[in-house]
C-alpha positions, 0 to 999 in steps of 0.5 A: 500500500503506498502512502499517501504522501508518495501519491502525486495529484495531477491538476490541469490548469488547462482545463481551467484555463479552457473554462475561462477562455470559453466564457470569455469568448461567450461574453464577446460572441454575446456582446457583438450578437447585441450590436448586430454584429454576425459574431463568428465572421467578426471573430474569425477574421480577429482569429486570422488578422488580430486586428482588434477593430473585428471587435466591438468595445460594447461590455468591453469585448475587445479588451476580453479577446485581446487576453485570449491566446489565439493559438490556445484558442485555435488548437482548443477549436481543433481538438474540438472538431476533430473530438480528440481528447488529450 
């Protein structure tokens, strides 16, 4: 029997890390749905240009996607289409 101050936890800040960055995305995709905005064209072409203007400042949406790391996002996006777990 192992003693349980040998026992490793594993924790995933990644899972946590996705948690936020999924509200957050869902905040912004709300904010531009508000203005009358098509939210996934604006995102996307944020996604591929990083230009902040795809963005509406209504409820502070540019500065939440502005702390969303676009590769995070864009491999999160492909493991979920492609339903691959890690």
């Amino acid at each position: 029997m192992k003693d349980s101050k040998t026992k490793t936890t594993v924790f995933s800040a990644i899972d946590a890390g996705n948690i936020e960055m999924r509200a957050n995305l869902l905040g912004v995709y709300k904010s531009l749905l508000e203005k009358g905005y098509n939210p996934l064209n604006q995102i996307v072409g944020y996604i591929l240009t990083e230009d902040p203007t795809y963005i509406t400042n209504h409820k502070d949406a540019r500065v939440i996607i502005s702390k969303i790391d676009r590769d995070e996002l864009l491999i999160e996006m492909l493991k979920n289409y492609l339903q691959i777990q890690d």
